[in-house]
C-alpha positions as CSV (number, residue, x, y, z in Angstrom):
1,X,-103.5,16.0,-77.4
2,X,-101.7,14.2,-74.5
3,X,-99.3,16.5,-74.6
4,X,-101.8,19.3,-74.0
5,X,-103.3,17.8,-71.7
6,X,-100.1,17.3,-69.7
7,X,-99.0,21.0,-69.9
8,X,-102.8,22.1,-68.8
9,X,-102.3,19.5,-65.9
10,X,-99.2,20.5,-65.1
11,X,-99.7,24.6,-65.5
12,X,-102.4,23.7,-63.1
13,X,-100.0,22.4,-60.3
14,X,-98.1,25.3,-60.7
15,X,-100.7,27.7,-60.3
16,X,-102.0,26.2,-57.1
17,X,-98.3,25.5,-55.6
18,X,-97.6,29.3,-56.1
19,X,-101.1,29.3,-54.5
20,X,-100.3,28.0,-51.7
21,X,-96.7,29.3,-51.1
22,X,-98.3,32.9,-51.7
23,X,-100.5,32.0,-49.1
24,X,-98.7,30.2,-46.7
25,X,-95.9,33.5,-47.0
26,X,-99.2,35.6,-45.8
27,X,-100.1,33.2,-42.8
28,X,-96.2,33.6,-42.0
29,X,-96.2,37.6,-42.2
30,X,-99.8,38.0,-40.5
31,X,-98.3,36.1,-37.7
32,X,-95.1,37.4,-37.4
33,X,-97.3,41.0,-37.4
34,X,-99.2,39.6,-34.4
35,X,-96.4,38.4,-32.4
36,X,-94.6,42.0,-33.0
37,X,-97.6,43.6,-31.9
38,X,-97.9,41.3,-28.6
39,X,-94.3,41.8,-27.8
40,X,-95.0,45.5,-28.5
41,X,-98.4,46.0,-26.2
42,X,-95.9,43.9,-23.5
43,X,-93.3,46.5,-23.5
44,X,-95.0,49.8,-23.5
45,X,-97.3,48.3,-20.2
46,X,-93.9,47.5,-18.6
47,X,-92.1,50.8,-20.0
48,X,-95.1,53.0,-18.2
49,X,-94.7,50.9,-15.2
50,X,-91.0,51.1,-14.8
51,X,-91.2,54.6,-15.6
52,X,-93.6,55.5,-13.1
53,X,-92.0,53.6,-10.3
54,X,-88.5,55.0,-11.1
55,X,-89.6,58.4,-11.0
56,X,-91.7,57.6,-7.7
57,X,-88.0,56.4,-6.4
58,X,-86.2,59.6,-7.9
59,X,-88.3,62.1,-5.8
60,X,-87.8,59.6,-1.9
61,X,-84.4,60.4,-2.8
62,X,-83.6,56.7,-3.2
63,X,-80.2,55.5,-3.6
64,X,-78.7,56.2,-6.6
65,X,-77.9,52.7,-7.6
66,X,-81.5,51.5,-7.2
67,X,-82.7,54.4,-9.6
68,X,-80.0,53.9,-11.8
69,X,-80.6,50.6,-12.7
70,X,-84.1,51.5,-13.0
71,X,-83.4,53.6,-15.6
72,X,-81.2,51.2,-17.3
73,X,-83.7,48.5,-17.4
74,X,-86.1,50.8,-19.0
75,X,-83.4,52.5,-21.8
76,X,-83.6,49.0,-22.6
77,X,-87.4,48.6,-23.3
78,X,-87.6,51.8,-25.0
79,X,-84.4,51.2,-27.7
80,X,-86.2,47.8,-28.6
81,X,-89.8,49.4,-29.0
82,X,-87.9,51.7,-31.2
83,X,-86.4,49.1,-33.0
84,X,-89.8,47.4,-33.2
85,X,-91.8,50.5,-34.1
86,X,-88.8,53.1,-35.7
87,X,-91.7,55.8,-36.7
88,X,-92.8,56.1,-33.0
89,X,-91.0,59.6,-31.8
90,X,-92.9,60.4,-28.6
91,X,-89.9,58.1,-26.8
92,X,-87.2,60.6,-27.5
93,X,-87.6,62.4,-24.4
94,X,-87.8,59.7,-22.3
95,X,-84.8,57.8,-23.4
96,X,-82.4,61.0,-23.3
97,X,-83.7,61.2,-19.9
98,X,-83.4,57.2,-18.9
99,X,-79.8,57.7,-20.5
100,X,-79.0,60.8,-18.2
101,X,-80.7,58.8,-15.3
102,X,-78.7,55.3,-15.6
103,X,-75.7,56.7,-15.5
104,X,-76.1,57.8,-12.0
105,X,-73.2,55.8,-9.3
106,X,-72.6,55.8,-5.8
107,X,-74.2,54.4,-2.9
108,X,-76.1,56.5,0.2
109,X,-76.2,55.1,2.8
110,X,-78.7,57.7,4.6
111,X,-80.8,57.6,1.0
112,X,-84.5,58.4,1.4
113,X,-83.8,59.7,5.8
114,X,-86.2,62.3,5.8
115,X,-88.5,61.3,2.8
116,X,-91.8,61.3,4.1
117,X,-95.7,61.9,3.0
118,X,-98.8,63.2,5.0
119,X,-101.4,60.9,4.9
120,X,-102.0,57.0,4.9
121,X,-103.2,57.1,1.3
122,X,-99.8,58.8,0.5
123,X,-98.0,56.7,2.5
124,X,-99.9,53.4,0.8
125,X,-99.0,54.3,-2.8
126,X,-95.6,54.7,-2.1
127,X,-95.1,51.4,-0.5
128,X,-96.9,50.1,-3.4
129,X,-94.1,51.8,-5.3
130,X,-91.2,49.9,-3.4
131,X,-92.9,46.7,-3.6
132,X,-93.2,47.2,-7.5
133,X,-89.7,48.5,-7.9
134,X,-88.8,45.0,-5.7
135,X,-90.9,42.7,-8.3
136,X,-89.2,44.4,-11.5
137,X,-85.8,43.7,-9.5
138,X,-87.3,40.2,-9.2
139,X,-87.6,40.2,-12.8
140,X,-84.5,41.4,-13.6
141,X,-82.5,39.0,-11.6
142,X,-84.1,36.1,-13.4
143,X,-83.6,37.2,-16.5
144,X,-79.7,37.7,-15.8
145,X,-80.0,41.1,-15.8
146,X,-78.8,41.9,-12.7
147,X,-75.9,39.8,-10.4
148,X,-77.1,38.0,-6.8
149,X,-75.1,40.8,-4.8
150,X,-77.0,43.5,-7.3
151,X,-80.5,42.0,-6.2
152,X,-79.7,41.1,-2.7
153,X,-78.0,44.9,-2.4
154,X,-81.0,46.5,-4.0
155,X,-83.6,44.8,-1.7
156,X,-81.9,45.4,1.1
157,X,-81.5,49.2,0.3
158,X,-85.7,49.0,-0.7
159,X,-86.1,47.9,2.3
160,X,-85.2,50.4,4.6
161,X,-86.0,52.6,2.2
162,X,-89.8,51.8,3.0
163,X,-89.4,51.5,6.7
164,X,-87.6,55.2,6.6
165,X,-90.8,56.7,4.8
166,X,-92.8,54.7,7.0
167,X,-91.1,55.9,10.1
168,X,-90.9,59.5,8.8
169,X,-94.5,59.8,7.6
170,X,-96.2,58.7,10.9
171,X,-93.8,60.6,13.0
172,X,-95.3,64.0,10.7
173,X,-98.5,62.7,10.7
174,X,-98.1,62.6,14.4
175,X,-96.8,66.6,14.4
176,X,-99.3,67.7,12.5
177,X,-102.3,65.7,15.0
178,X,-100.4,67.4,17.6
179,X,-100.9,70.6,16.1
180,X,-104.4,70.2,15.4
181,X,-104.7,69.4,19.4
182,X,-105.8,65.8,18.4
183,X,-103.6,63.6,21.3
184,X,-105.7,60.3,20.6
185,X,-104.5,60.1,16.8
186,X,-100.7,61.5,17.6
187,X,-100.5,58.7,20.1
188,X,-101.7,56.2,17.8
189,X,-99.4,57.6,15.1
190,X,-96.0,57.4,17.5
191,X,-97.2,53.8,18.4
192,X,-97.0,53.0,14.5
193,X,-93.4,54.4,14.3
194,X,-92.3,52.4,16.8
195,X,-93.8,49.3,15.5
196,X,-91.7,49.9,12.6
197,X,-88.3,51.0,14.1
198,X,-88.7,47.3,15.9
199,X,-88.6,46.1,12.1
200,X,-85.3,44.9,10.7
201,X,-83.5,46.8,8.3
202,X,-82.8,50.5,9.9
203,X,-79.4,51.0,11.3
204,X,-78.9,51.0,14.9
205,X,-78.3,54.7,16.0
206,X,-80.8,56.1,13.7
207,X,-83.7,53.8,15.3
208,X,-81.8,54.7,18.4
209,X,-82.3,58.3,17.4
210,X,-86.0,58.1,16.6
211,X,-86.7,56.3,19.6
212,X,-85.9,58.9,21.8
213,X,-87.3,61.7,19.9
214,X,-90.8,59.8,20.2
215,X,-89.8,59.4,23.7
216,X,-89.2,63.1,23.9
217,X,-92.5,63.9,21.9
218,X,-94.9,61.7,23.6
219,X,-93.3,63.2,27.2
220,X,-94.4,66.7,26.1
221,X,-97.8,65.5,24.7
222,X,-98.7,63.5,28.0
223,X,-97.5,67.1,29.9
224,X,-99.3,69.6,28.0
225,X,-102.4,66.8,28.1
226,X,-102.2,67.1,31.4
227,X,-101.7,70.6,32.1
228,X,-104.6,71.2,29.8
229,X,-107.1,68.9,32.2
230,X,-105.5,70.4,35.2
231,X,-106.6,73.8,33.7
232,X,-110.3,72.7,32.7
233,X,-110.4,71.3,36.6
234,X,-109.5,74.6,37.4
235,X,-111.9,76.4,35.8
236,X,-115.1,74.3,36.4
237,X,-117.4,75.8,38.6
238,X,-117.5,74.3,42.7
């Protein structure tokens, strides 16, 4: 009877240490399930974003080393969701095109000279598109994905790339107030593109360049301004 007793006692044990190793396995797999599902939701918000902002780069005409690590850094993000999620096939697309993309080379040095948009709302998103591009560099860099000279090189290059589109958009904002005979606001907007060519980053003769055609511009505005009140003085009755 001891003996049965001991074997009861002992099946017992064994039923709850199988129990608990069963359960302990499932506490293990749920978590490992949440974890891949956290590191999943973290990759597709930062694929969309890298996507979005490389392709925002792609059409300033943006040097083709800034867009080609872009590119890179997102052929990354999309081989490990596909690693972490091999029945997803929506990516396919994307990555054949991130793989054509990041194996673009060769600097420009005149990248992104006559991008330009027409309006300020225009011309806010895409600054908000350099500055992103400039924190995922950020990000890169202190992740040891990209060298010192990379990062310095590609802030540098982000930088006049945003002072080129802001110089380029005011100036055609400024053409097309002219041609909607509205002096106050193309005055305003030459004003703007000369704050900007007084910014760092733009080489010499091109802010040289642009200086004078405001110069230029702003001489025929103030003519033709004139000329216009000289007219209405002429035509007002004595």
């Amino acid at each position: 009877m001891v003996a049965s007793y001991f074997l009861t006692t002992l099946f017992l044990l064994c039923l709850m240490l199988a129990g608990l190793l069963l359960a302990q396995q499932a506490a293990q797999r749920q978590g490992q399930h949440v974890s891949r599902l956290s590191r999943l939701s973290a990759l597709e918000s930062r694929r969309r974003q890298v996507h979005q902002t490389a392709r925002a780069l792609q059409q300033m005409e943006t040097d083709p080393e800034i867009v080609a690590l872009l590119f890179g850094s997102l052929l990354e993000d999309l081989q490990t969701i596909k690693a972490l999620d091999p029945v997803r096939s929506d990516l396919d697309k994307q990555i054949k095109e991130a793989e054509a993309a990041s194996r673009q080379s060769g600097g420009n040095s005149n990248a992104g000279s006559s991008a330009a948009v027409a309006t300020e709302e225009e011309l806010a998103m895409t600054q908000r598109h350099i500055q992103r591009a400039m924190k995922i560099f950020v990000s890169m860099y202190k992740s040891d994905k990209i060298s010192a000279g990379q990062y310095q090189a590609c802030r540098d290059k982000l930088r006049m790339l945003g002072l080129r589109v802001a110089v380029n958009s005011c100036l055609l904002m400024a053409q097309r107030a002219v041609d909607s005979e509205d002096t106050v606001k193309a005055m305003s907007c030459f004003r703007r593109a000369e704050s900007f060519l007084g910014m760092k980053g733009l080489p010499g003769t091109e802010i040289t360049e642009k200086k004078a055609y405001i110069r230029t511009e702003r001489e025929k505005l103030i003519a033709e301004s004139a000329a216009g009140r000289g007219l209405l003085l002429m035509a007002a009755p004595d």
